[in-house]
N, C-alpha and C positions, 0 to 999 in steps of 0.2 A: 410761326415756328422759327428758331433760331440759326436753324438748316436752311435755306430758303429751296425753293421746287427746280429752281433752276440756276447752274451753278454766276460762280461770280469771279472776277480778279480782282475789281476794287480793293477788296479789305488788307492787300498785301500792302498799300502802300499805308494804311492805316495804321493797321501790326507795326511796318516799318518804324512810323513814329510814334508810336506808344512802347515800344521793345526799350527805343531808344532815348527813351527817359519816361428878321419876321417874314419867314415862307411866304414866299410870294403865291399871290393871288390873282386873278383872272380882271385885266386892266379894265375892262368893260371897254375900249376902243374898237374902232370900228376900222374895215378896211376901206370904204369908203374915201377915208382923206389920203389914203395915198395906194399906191403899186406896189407893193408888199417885196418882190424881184427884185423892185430897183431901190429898196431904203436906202439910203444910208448910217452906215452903223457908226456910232461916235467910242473911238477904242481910247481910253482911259488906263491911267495906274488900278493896277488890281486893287481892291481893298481886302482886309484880312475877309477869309472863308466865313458863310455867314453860321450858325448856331446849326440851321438844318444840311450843311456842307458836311458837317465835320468841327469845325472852330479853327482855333493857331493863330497864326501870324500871315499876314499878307506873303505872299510869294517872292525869294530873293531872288536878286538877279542869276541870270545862266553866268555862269562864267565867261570871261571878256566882256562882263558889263549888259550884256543883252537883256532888258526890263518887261516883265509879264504885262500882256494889254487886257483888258475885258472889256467887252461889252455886252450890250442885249440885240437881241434881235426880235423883231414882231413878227409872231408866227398866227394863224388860226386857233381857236380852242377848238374849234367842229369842222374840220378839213371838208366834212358835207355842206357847211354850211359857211364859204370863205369871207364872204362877206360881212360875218357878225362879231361876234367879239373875238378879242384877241389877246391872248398872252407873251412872256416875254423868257423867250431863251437866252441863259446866261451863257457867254463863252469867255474864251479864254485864246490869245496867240504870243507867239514870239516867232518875232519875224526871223527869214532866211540868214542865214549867215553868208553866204556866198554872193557871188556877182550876179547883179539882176538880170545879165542876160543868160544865166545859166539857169534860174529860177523857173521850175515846173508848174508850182503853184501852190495852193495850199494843204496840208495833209493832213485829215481830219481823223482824229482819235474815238474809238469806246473801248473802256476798259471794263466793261462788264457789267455783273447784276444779275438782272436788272437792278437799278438802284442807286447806282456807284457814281459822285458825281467827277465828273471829266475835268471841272475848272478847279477841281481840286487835286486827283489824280496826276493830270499830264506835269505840273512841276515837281510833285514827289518826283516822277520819272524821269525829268525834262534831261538830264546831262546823259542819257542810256541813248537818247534819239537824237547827238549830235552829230552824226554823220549824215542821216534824214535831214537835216536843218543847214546844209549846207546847202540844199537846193531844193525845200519846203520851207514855206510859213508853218508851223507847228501848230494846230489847234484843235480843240477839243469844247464841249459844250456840256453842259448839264440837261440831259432829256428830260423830255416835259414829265411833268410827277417829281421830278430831283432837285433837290436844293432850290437855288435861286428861281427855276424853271416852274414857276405854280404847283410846288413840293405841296405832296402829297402828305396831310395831319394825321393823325390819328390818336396817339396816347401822351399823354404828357411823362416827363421824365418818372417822375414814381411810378404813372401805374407801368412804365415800361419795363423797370429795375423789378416790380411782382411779376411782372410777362413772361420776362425772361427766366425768370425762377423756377415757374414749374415742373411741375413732371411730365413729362411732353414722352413718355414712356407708362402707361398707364398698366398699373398690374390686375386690379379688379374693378367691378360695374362702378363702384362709387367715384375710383380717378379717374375712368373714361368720363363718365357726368361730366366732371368738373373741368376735365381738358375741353369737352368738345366745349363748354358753356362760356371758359373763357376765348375761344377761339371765336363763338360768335360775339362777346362785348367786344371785342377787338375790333371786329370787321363793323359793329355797328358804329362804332367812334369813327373809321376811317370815313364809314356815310354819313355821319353830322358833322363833319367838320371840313369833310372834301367831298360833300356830294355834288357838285359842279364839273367838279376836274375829273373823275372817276372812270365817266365812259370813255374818259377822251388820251386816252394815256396807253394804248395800243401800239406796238413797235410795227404797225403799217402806219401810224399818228407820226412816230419818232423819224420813220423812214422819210414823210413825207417832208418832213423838218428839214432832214440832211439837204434833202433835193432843194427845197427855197434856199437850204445856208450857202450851198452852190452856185445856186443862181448871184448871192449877196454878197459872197466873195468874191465873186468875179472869173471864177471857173469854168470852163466850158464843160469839164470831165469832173469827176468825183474822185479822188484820189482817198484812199480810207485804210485804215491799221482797225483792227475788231480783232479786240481780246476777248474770250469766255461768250459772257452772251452777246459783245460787239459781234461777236461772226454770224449772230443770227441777227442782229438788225442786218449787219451787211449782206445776208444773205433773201432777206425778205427785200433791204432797198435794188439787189442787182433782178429783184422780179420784178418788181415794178416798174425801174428805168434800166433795161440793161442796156440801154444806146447810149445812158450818158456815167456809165462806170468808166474810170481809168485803170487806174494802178491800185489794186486791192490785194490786201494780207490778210489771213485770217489764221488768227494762234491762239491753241487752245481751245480746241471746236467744236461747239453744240451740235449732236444729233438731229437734224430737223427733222429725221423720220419717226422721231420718238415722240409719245403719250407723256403729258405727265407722269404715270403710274411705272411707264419702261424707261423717263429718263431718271425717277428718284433710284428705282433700280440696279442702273448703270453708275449712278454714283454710289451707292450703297457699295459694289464691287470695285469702284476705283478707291474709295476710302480704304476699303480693307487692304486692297494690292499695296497703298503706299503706307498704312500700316505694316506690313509683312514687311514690307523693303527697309520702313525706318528700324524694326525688330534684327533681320538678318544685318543692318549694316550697325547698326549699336554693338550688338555681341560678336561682331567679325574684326572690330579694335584690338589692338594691340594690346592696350589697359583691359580689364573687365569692365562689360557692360553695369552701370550702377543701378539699369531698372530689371535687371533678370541677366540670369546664367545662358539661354538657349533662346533664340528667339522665338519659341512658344512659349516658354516662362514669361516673359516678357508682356507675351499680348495676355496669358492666365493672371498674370499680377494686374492691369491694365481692367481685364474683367473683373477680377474682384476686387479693385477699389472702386470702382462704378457701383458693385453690389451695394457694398458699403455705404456709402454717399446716398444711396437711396434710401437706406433706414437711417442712417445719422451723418446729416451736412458737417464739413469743418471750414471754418473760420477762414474766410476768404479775405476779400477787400474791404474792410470795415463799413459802415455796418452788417455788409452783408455776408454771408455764408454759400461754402461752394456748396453746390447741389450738381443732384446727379444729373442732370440737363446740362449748368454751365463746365462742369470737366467732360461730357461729351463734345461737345461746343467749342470749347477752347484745345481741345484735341485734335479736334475736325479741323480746324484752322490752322495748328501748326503743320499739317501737313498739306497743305498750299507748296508748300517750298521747301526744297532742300535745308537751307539755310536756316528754319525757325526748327529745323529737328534738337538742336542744342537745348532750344526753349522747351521741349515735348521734356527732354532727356530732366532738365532744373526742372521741372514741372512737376513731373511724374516724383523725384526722389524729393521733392518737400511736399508734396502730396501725402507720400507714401508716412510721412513723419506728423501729418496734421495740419499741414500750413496749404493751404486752399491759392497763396497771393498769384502766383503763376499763371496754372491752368486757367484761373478768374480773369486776368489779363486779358490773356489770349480770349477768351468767350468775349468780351467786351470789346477786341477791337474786333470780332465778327461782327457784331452786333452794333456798329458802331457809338460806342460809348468811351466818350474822354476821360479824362481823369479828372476832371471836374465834376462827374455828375451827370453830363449835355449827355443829348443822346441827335448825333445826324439824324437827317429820317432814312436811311440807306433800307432799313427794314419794311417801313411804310410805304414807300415805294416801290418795294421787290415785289412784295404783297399784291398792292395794286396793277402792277405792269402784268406778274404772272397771272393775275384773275380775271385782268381783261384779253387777255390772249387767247389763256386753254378755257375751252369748254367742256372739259372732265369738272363733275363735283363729286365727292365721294363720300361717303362716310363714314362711321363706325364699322360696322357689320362689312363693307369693303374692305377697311384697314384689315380688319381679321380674318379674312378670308385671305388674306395676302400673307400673311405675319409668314407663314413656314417659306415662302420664298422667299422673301427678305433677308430673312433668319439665316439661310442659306446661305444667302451672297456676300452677309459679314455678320458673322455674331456678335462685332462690338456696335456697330452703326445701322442691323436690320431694321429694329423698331422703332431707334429715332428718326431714321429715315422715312418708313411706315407711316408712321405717323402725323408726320410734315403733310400728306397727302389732304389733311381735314382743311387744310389752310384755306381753302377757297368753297369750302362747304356753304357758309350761308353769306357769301358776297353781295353785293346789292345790283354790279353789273354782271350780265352775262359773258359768257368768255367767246372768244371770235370764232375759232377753230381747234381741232384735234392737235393738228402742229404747224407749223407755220409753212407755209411753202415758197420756197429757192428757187424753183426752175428758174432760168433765167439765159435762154437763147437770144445769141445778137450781142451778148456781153463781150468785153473785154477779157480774158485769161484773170481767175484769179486765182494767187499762191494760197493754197490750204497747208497747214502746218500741225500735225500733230505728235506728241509727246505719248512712246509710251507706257510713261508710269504718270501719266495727269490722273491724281484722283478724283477733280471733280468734273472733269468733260476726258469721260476716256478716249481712249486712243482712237476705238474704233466708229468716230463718229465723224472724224474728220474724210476717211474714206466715204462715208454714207453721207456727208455735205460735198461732196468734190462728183460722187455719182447724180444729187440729186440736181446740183447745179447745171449739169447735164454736160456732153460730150464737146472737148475744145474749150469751155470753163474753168471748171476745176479742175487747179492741179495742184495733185498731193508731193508735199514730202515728209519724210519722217524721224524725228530726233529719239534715239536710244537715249532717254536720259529722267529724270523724275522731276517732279512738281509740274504747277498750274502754267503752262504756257512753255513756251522756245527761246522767243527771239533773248528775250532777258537772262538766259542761264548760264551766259557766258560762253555759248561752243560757239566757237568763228566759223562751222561750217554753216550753219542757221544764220546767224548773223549773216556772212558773207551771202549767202543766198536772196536773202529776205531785201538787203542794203542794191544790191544787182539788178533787182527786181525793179523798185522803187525808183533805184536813180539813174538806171539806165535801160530801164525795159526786159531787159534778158530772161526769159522766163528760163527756170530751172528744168531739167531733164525730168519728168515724169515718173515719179517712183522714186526721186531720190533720197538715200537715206544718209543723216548724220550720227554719229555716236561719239 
């Protein structure tokens, strides 16, 4: 589904460059020939991102010349089984800027997802964490199932462009058929082409990754930034190793107490919240609002070209036509961020005139789709990661027994969100747990961060990861402000907080709030 189960940040830096203008496979090695701990890694010039990254161009230098390194790392494919085959985690650094005896160590990145690959991420971002880089190596990796990291197949670019198409909002028996039918070709593609990789793609797998990249860095401590669903790896690795966590942020913060069924839920109500806010703040201009008078006008005009697009698509990206899926899709995206609300605003009034080109955009960099055609596997691997995780499968007759709370929580996003729930219906691996578990006594202090107007990890989860981490753990603070995350939104008291934190230990007062 184009919504994925569990939310993401990736796709920000994706949007960023799309606004603005051969999947690796299981090496059969063995760990036999060496100490896996003690590799050594051979860090190279980045080469451009590969087809299942994303595409583009190789990574330009940081400013002052500072040149992007990559390499692989040899991880397990069966962490049960360490001894057997072995795959190859792609990363990504740029070393410290500052003097080596002031250097902490290495500071490892997830920007979300599941899905979202990091060695493509962290240089979109790279010049926003140069005060981190004055006394961190900067790096980030592609989890296993992502890109370079034994990426997760499933559809080829056409059947993806018909995937995304549907009607992923079913009004009678015959579209529920056809949705649930294409949800299981889907999930059957991802098991003949990745049935290998599939069990093994578990964020307690990913977690276990970070602790060997640890080890192969040469770190004594884990030093870690977790955006979106990065807080719930972070939050899963500080259970596992809470002796060897350092300096941990987490912004933008997964529920961990949550079901599949209560986190689509929760975002169902942060989509609407940041709709409302993007409504009240368009019609609160000086100018007149150009998508409605009142911002219930607004979200009514909003509803009824969705109506619309359901019985008759308009002329999107050539060849293809906007459908009522991808203007929910590319809606849901632009409000990620403050900043892409201008894009909602263009959207919505050539929309409202026939012209699909916009809101299609935006659905496309969700979905990660270039302008070429490519399609990342960001989707195939959201897929994968979330169905090896949750062991919720649901149905039909579940999704409608849900619909009136859904319905509830946001009239424009209930039932595509509803519906998203089928995604893991007929998976081929079974899912690990209900939700993931954080405890994590014996840890270091880690800063939890939450935002709140975040419409896809609301506000109130960051509190429910800062409790469940347990007492002396987690410590919350809070940014009065909108969109997917903190540290990035420009308010220096976040920043200030989060940089204090990192580069000189100072854990923030408990409760603190920014605005």
């Amino acid at each position: 589904m184009p919504i994925p189960s569990r939310p993401r940040a990736a796709a920000l830096a994706v949007s960023a460059a799309l606004l603005s203008t051969s999947l690796a496979a299981c090496s059969g090695d063995s760990k036999d020939d060496a100490d896996l701990p003690s590799q050594t890694l051979s860090w190279k010039d980045c080469p451009a991102p590969s087809e299942s990254e994303g595409g583009g161009e190789a990574p330009s230098p940081l400013p002052g010349g500072t040149e992007w390194q990559c390499a692989t790392m040899k991880a397990p494919l069966d962490w049960d089984d360490p001894k057997g085959d072995t795959i190859g985690i792609a990363l990504i650094r740029a070393k410290a800027s500052g003097a080596e005896d002031r250097r902490i160590g290495s500071l490892i990145f997830n920007f979300g997802g599941p899905g979202g690959s990091g060695v493509t991420t962290l240089p979109a971002f790279g010049t926003d964490y140069a005060k981190l880089r004055t006394r961190y190596d900067l790096v980030s990796f592609d989890p296993r199932g992502v890109g370079r990291s034994a990426g997760v197949e499933c559809e080829d670019d056409e059947q993806l462009d018909k995937y995304f198409q549907q009607d992923s909002t079913p009004d009678d028996e015959a579209e529920r058929q056809k949705l649930v039918d294409n949800v299981s070709a889907f999930n059957g593609n991802c098991e003949k082409h990745s049935g290998k990789v599939l069990p093994h793609v578990r964020t307690t797998d990913a977690a276990r990754d970070m602790d060997l990249m640890r080890q192969v860095l040469g770190d004594d401590k884990l030093h870690y930034f977790g955006i979106s669903y990065g807080t719930e790896l972070g939050g899963v690795y500080a259970h596992l190793f809470p002796k060897n966590v350092g300096r941990a942020v987490f912004d933008g913060v997964v529920d961990p107490t949550e079901d599949p069924e209560q986190g689509s839920l929760g975002q169902a109500k942060g989509f609407q919240l940041a709709l409302d806010n993007y409504a009240k703040d368009c019609t609160s201009q000086v100018e007149d609002c150009p998508v409605g008078d009142t911002p219930q006008d607004v979200k009514d005009k909003i509803a009824k070209l969705l109506r619309d697009l359901d019985e008759k698509p308009i002329p999107g990206i050539f060849p293809r036509d906007l459908t009522q899926t991808a203007a929910t899709n590319g809606i849901a995206q632009s409000l990620y961020s403050k900043d892409f609300w201008e894009y909602l605003t263009e959207g919505l009034q050539q929309a409202y005139e026939g012209d699909g080109k916009v809101l299609m955009m935006l659905s496309d960099s969700m979905n990660g789709r270039n302008e070429d055609g490519k399609y990342s596997n960001i989707q195939a691997a959201n897929v994968a990661i979330n169905c090896a995780d949750d062991k919720a499968r649901y149905t039909s007759d579940d999704v409608e027994a849900k619909l009136p709370e859904f319905r509830a929580a946001s009239p424009l996003f209930g039932d595509y969100l509803a519906w998203g729930m089928l995604g893991c219906t007929d998976w081929a691996v079974g899912g690990a747990a209900d939700h993931p578990d954080v405890s994590a006594a014996g840890s270091a202090p880690i800063l939890v961060v939450g935002n709140t107007g975040d419409p896809a990890t609301p506000y109130e989860g960051a509190r429910k990861m800062a409790q469940a981490l347990g007492s002396g753990v987690g410590v919350e603070l809070t940014y009065k402000g909108q969109g997917h995350g903190a540290y990035d939104s420009g308010n220096k008291c976040v920043s200030g907080a989060v940089n204090r934190y990192l580069l000189e230990g100072t854990v923030p007062k408990e409760g603190t709030v920014c605005s």
